[in-house]
Structure formats: structure tokens, C-alpha cells
N, CA, C and O atoms as a Maestro MAE file, in Angstrom:
{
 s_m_m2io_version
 :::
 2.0.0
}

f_m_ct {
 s_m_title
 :::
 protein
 m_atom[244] {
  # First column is atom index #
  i_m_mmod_type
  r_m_x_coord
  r_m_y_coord
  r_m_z_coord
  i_m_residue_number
  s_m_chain_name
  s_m_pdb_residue_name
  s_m_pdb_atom_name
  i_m_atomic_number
  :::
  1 25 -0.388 -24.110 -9.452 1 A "UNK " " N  " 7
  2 3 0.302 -22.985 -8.863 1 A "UNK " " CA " 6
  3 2 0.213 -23.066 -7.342 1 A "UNK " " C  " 6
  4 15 -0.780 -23.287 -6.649 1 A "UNK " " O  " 8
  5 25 1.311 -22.868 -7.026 2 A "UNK " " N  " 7
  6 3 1.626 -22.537 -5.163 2 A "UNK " " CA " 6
  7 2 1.242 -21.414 -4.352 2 A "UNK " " C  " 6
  8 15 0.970 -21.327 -3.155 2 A "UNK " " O  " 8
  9 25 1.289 -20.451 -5.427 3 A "UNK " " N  " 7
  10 3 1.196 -19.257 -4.347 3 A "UNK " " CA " 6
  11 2 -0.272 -18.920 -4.201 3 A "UNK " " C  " 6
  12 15 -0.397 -18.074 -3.316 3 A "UNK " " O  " 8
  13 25 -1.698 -19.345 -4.862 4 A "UNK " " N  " 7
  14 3 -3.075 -18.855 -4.219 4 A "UNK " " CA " 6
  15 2 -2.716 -20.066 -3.213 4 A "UNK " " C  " 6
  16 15 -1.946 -19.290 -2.647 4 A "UNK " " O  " 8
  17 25 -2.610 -20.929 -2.678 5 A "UNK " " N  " 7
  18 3 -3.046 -21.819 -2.406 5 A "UNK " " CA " 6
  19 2 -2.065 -21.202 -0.813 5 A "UNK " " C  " 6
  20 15 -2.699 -21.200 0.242 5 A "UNK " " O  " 8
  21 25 -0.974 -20.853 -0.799 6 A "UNK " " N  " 7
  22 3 -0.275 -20.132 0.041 6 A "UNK " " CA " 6
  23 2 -1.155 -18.939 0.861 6 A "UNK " " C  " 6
  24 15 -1.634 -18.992 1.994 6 A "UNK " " O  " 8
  25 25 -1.190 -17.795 -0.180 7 A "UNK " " N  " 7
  26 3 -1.928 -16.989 -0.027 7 A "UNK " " CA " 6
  27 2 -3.339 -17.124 0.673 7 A "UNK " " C  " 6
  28 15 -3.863 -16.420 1.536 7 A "UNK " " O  " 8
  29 25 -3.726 -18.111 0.104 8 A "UNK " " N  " 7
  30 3 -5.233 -18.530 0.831 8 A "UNK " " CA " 6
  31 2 -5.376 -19.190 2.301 8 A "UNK " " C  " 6
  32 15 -6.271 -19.029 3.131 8 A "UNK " " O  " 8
  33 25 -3.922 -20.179 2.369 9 A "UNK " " N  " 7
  34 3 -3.845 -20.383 4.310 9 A "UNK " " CA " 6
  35 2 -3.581 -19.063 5.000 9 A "UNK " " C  " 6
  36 15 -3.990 -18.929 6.154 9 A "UNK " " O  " 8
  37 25 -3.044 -18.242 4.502 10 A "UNK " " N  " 7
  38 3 -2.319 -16.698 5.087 10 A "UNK " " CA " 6
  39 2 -4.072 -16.231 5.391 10 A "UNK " " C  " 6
  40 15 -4.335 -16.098 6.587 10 A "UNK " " O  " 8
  41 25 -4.769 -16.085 4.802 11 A "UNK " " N  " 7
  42 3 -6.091 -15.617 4.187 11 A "UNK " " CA " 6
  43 2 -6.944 -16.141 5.525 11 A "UNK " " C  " 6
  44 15 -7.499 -15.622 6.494 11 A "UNK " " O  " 8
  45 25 -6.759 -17.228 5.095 12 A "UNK " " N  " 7
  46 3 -7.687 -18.292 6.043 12 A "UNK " " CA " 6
  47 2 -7.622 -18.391 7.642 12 A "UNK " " C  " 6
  48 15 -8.636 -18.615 8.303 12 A "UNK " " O  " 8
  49 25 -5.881 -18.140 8.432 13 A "UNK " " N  " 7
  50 3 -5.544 -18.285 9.445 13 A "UNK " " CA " 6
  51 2 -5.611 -16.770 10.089 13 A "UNK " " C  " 6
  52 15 -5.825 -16.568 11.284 13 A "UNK " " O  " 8
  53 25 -5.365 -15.593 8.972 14 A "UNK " " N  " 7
  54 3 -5.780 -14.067 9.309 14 A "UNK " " CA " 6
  55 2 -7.154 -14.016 9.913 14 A "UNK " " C  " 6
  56 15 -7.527 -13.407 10.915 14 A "UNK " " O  " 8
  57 25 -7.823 -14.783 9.094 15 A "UNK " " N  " 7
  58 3 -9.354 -14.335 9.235 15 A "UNK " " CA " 6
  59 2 -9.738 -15.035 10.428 15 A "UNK " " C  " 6
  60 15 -10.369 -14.382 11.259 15 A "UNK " " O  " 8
  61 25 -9.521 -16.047 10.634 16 A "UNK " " N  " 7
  62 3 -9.150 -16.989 12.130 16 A "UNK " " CA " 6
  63 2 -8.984 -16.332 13.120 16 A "UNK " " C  " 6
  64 15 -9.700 -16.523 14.102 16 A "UNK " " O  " 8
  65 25 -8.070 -15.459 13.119 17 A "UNK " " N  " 7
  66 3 -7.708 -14.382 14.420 17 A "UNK " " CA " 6
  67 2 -8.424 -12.868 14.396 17 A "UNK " " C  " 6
  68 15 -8.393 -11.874 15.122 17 A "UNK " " O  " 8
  69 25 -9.020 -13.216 13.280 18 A "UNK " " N  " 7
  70 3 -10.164 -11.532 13.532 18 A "UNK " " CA " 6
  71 2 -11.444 -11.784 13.989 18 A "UNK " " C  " 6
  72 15 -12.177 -11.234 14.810 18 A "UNK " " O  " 8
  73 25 -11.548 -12.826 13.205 19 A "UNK " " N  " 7
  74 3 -13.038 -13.972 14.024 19 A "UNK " " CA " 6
  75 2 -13.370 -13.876 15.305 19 A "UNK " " C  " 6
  76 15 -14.475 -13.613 15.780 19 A "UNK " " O  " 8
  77 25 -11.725 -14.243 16.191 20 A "UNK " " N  " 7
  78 3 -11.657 -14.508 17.472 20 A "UNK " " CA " 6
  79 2 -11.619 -13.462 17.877 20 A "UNK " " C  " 6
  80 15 -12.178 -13.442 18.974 20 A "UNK " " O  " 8
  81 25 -11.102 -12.134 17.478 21 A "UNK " " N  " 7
  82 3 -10.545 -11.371 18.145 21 A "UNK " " CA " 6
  83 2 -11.863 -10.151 18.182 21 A "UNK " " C  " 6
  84 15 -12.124 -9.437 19.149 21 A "UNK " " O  " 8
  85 25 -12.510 -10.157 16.972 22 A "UNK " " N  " 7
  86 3 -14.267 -9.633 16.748 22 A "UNK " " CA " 6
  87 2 -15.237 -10.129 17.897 22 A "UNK " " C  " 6
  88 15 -15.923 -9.412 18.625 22 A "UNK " " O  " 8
  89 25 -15.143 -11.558 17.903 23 A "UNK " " N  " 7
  90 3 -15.954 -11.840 18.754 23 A "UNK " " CA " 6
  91 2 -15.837 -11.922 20.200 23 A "UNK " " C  " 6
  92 15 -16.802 -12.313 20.857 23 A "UNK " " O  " 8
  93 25 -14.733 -11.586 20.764 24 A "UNK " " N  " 7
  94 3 -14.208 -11.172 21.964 24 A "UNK " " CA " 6
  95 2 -13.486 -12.703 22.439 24 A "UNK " " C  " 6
  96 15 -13.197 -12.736 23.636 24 A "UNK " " O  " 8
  97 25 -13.256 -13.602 21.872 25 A "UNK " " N  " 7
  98 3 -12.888 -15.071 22.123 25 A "UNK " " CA " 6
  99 2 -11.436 -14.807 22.008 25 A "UNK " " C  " 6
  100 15 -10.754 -15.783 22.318 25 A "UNK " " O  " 8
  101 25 -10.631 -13.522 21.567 26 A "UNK " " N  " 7
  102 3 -9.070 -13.646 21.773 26 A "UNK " " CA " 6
  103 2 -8.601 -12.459 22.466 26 A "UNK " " C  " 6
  104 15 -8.873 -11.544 21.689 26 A "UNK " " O  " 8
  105 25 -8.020 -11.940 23.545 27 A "UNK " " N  " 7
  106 3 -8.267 -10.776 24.017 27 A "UNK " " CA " 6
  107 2 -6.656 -10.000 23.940 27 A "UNK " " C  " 6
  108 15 -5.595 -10.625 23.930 27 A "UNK " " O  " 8
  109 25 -6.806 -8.391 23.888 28 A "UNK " " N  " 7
  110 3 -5.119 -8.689 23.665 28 A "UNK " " CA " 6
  111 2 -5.188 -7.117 22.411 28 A "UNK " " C  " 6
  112 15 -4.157 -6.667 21.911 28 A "UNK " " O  " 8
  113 25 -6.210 -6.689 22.203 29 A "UNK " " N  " 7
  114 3 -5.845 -5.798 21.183 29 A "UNK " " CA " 6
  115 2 -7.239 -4.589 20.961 29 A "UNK " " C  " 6
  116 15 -8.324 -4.895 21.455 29 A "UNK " " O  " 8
  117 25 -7.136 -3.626 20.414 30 A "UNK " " N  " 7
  118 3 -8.236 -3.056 19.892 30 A "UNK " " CA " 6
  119 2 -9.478 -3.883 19.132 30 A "UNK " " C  " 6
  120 15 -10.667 -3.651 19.351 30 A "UNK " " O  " 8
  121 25 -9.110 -4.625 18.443 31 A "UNK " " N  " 7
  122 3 -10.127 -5.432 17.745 31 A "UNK " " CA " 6
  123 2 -11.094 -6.146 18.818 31 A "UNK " " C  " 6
  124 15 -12.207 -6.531 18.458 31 A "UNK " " O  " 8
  125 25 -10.648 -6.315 20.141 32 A "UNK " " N  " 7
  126 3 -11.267 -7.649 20.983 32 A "UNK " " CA " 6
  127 2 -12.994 -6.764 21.099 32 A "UNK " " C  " 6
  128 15 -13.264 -5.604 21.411 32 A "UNK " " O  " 8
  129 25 -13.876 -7.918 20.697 33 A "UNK " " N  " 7
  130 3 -15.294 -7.005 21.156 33 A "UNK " " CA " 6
  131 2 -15.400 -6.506 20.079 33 A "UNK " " C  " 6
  132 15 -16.596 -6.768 19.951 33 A "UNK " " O  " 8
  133 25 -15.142 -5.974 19.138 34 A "UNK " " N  " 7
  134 3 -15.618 -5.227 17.954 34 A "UNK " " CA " 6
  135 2 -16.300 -6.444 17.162 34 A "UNK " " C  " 6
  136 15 -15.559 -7.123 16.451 34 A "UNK " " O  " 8
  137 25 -17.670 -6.768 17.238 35 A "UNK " " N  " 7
  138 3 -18.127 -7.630 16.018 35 A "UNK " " CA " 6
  139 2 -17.888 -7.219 14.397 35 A "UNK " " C  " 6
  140 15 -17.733 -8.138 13.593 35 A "UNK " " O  " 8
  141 25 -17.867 -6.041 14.012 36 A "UNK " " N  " 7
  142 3 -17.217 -5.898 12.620 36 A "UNK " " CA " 6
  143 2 -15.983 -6.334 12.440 36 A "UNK " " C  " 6
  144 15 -15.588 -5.824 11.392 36 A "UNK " " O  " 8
  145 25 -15.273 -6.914 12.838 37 A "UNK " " N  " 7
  146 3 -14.004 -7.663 13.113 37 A "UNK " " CA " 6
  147 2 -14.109 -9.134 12.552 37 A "UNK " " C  " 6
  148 15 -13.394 -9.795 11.799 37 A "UNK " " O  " 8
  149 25 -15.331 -9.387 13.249 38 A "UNK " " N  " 7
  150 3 -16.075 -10.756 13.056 38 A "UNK " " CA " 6
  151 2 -16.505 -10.795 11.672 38 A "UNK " " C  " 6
  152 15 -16.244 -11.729 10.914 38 A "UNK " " O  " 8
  153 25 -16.929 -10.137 11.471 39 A "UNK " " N  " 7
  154 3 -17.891 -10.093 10.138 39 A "UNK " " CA " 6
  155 2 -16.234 -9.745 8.831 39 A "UNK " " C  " 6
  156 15 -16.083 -10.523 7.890 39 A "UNK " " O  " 8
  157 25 -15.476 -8.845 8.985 40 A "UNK " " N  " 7
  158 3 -14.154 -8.457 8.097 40 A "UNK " " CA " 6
  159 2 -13.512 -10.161 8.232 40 A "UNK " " C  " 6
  160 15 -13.287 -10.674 7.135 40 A "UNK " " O  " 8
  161 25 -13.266 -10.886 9.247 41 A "UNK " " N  " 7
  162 3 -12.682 -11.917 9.487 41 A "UNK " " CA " 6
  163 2 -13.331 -12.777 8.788 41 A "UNK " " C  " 6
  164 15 -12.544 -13.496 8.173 41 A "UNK " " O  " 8
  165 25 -14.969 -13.162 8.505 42 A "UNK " " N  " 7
  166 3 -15.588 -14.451 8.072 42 A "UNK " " CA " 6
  167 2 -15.050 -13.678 6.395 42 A "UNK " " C  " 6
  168 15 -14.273 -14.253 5.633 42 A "UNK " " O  " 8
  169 25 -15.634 -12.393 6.131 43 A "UNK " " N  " 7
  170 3 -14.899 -12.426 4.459 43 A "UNK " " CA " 6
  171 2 -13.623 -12.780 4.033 43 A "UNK " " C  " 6
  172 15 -13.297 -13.105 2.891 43 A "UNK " " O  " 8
  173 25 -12.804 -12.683 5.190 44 A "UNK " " N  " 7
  174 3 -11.192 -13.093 4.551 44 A "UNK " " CA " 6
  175 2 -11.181 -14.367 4.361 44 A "UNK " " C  " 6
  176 15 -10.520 -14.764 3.401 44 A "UNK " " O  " 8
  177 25 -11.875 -15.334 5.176 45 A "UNK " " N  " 7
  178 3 -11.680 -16.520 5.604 45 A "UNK " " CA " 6
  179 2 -12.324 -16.914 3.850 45 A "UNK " " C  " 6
  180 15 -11.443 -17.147 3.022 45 A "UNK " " O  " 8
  181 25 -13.784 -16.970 3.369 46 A "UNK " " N  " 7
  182 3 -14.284 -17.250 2.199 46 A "UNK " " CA " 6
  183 2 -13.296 -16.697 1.343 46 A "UNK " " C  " 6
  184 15 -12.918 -17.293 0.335 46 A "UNK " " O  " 8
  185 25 -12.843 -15.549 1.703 47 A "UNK " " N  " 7
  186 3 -11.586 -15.447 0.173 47 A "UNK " " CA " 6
  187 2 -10.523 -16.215 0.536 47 A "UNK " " C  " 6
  188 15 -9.934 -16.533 -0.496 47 A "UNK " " O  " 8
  189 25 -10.065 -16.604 1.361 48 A "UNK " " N  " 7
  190 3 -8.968 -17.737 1.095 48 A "UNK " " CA " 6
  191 2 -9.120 -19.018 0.891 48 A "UNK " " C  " 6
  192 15 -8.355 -19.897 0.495 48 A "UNK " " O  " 8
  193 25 -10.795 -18.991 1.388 49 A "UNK " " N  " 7
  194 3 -11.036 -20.672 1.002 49 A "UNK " " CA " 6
  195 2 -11.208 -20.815 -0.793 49 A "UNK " " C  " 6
  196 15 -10.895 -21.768 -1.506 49 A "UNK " " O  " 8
  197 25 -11.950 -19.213 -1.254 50 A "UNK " " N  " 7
  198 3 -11.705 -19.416 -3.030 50 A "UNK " " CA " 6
  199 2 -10.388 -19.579 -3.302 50 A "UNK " " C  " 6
  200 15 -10.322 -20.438 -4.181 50 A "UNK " " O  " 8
  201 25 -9.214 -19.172 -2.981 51 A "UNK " " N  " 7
  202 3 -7.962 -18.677 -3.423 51 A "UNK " " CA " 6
  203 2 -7.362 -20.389 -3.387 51 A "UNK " " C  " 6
  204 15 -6.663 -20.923 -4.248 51 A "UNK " " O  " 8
  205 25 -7.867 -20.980 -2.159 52 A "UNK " " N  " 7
  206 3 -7.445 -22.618 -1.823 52 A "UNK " " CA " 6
  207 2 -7.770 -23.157 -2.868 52 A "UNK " " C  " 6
  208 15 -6.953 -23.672 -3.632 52 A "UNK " " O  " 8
  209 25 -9.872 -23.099 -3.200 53 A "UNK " " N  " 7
  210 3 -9.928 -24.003 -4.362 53 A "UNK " " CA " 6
  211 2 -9.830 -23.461 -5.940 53 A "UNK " " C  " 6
  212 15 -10.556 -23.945 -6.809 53 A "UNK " " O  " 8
  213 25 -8.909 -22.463 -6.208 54 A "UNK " " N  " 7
  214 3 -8.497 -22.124 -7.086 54 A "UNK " " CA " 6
  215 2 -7.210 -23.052 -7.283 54 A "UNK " " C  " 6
  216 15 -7.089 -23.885 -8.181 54 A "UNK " " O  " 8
  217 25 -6.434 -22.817 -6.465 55 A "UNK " " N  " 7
  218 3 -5.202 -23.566 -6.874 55 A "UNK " " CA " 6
  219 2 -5.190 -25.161 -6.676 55 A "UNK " " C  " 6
  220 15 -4.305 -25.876 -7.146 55 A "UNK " " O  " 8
  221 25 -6.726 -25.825 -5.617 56 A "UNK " " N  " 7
  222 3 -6.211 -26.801 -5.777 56 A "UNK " " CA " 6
  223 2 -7.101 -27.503 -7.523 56 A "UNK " " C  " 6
  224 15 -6.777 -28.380 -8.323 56 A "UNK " " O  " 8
  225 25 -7.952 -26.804 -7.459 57 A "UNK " " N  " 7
  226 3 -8.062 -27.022 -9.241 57 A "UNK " " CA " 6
  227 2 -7.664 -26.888 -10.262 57 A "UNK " " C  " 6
  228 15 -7.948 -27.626 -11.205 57 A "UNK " " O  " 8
  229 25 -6.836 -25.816 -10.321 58 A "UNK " " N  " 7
  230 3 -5.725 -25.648 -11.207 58 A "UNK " " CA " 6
  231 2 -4.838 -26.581 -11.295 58 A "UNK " " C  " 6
  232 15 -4.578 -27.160 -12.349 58 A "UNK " " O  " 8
  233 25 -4.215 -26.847 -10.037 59 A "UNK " " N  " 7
  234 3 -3.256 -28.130 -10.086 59 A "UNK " " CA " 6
  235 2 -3.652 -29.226 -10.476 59 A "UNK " " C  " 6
  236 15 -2.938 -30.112 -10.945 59 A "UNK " " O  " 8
  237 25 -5.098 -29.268 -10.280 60 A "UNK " " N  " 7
  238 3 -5.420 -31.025 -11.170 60 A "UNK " " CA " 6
  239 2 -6.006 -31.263 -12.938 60 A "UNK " " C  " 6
  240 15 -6.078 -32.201 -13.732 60 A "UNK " " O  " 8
  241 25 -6.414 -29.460 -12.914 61 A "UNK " " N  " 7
  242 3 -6.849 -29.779 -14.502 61 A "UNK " " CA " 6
  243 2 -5.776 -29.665 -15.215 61 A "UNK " " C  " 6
  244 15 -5.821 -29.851 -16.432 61 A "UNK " " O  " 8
  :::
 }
 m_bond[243] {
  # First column is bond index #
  i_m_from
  i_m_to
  i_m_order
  :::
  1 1 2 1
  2 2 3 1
  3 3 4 2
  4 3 5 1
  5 5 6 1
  6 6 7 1
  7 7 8 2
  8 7 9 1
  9 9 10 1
  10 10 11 1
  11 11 12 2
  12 11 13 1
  13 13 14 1
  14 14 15 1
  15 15 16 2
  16 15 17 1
  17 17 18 1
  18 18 19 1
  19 19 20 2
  20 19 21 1
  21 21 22 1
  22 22 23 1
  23 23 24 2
  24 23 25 1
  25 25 26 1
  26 26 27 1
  27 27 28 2
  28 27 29 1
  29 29 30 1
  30 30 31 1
  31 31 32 2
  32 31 33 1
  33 33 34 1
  34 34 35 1
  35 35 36 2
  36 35 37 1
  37 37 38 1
  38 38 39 1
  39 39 40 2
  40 39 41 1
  41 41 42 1
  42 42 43 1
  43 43 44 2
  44 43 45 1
  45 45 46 1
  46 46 47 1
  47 47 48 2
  48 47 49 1
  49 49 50 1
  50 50 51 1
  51 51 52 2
  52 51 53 1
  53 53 54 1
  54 54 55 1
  55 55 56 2
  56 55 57 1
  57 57 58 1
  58 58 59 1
  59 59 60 2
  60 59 61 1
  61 61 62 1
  62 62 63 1
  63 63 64 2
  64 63 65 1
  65 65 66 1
  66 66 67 1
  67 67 68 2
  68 67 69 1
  69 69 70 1
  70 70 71 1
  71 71 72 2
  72 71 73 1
  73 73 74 1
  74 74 75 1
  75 75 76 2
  76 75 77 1
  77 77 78 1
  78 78 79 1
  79 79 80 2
  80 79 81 1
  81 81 82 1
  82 82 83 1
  83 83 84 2
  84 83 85 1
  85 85 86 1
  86 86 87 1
  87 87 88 2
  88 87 89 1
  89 89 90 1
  90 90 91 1
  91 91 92 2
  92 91 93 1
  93 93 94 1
  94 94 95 1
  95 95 96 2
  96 95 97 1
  97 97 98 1
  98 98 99 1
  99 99 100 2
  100 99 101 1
  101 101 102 1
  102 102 103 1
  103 103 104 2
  104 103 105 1
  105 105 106 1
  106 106 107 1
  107 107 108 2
  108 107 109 1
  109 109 110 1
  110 110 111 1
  111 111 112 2
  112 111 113 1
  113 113 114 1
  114 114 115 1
  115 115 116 2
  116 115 117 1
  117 117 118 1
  118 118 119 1
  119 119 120 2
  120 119 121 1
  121 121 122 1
  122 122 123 1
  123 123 124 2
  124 123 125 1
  125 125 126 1
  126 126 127 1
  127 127 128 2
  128 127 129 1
  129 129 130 1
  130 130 131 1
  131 131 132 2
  132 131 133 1
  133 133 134 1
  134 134 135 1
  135 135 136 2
  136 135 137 1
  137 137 138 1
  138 138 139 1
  139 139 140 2
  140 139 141 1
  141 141 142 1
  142 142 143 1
  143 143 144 2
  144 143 145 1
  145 145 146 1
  146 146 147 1
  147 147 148 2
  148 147 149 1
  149 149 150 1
  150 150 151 1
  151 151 152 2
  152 151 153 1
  153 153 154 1
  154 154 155 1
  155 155 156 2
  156 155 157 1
  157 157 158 1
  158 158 159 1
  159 159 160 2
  160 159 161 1
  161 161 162 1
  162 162 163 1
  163 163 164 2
  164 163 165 1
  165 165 166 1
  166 166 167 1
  167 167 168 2
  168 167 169 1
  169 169 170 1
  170 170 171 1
  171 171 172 2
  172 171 173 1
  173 173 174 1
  174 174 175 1
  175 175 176 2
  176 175 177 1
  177 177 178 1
  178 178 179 1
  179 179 180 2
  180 179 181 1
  181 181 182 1
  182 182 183 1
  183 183 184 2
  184 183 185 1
  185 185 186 1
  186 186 187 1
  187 187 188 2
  188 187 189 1
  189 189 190 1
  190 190 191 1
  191 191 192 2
  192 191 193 1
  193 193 194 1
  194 194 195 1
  195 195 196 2
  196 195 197 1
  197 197 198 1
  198 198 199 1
  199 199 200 2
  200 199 201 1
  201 201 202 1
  202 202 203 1
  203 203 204 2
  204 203 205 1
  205 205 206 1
  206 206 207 1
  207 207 208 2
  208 207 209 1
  209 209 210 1
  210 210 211 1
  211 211 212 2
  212 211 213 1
  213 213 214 1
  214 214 215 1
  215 215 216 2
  216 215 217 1
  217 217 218 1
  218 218 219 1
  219 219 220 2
  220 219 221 1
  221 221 222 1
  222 222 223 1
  223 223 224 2
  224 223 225 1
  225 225 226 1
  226 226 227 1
  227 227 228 2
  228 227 229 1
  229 229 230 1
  230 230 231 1
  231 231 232 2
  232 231 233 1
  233 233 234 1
  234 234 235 1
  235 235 236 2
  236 235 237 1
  237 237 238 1
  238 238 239 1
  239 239 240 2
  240 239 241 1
  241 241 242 1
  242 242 243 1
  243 243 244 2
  :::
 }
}
């Protein structure tokens, strides 16, 4: 299946920019400086990396 594996870069590149944007490394918004940002961002990131190796295991079993 295509779409966790979709879903999970969406997941992965979200959490990328809350990371940055938590830890004050992207500046530009309410989030900048908020470390709970950081911390909401590293959970998205682990759920899209499950959602990745969901589909890329599915596709091979």
C-alpha cells in the first residue's frame, strides 16, 4: 500500500518543521522557542517513521 508510506513522509517532514520551529532553529511563527513544539514534532516524526515501516513491509510480505 501507498498511502501509509505517503502519509508517513507528510508525518515525517511536519515533524521536521516543528522540531525546528520548537527548538527555535526556524523562526517565522508562534511555535519558534516553544520546546513543546519540539517534543509534539519528535512524536510525529516516530509516527511517520511507523507508518513508513508499515507500508514498506507490507509491500514485501
Amino acid at each position: 500500500m501507498w498511502i501509509p508510506r505517503i502519509v508517513g513522509a507528510v508525518l515525517v517532514a511536519l515533524g521536521g518543521v516543528w522540531i525546528a520551529q520548537g527548538t527555535g532553529a526556524l523562526h517565522g511563527s508562534m511555535m519558534s522557542g516553544h520546546p513543546g513544539y519540539a517534543v509534539l514534532g519528535a512524536v510525529t516524526v516516530a509516527a511517520g517513521l511507523v507508518l513508513l515501516a508499515l507500508g514498506w513491509f507490507r509491500r514485501r510480505g
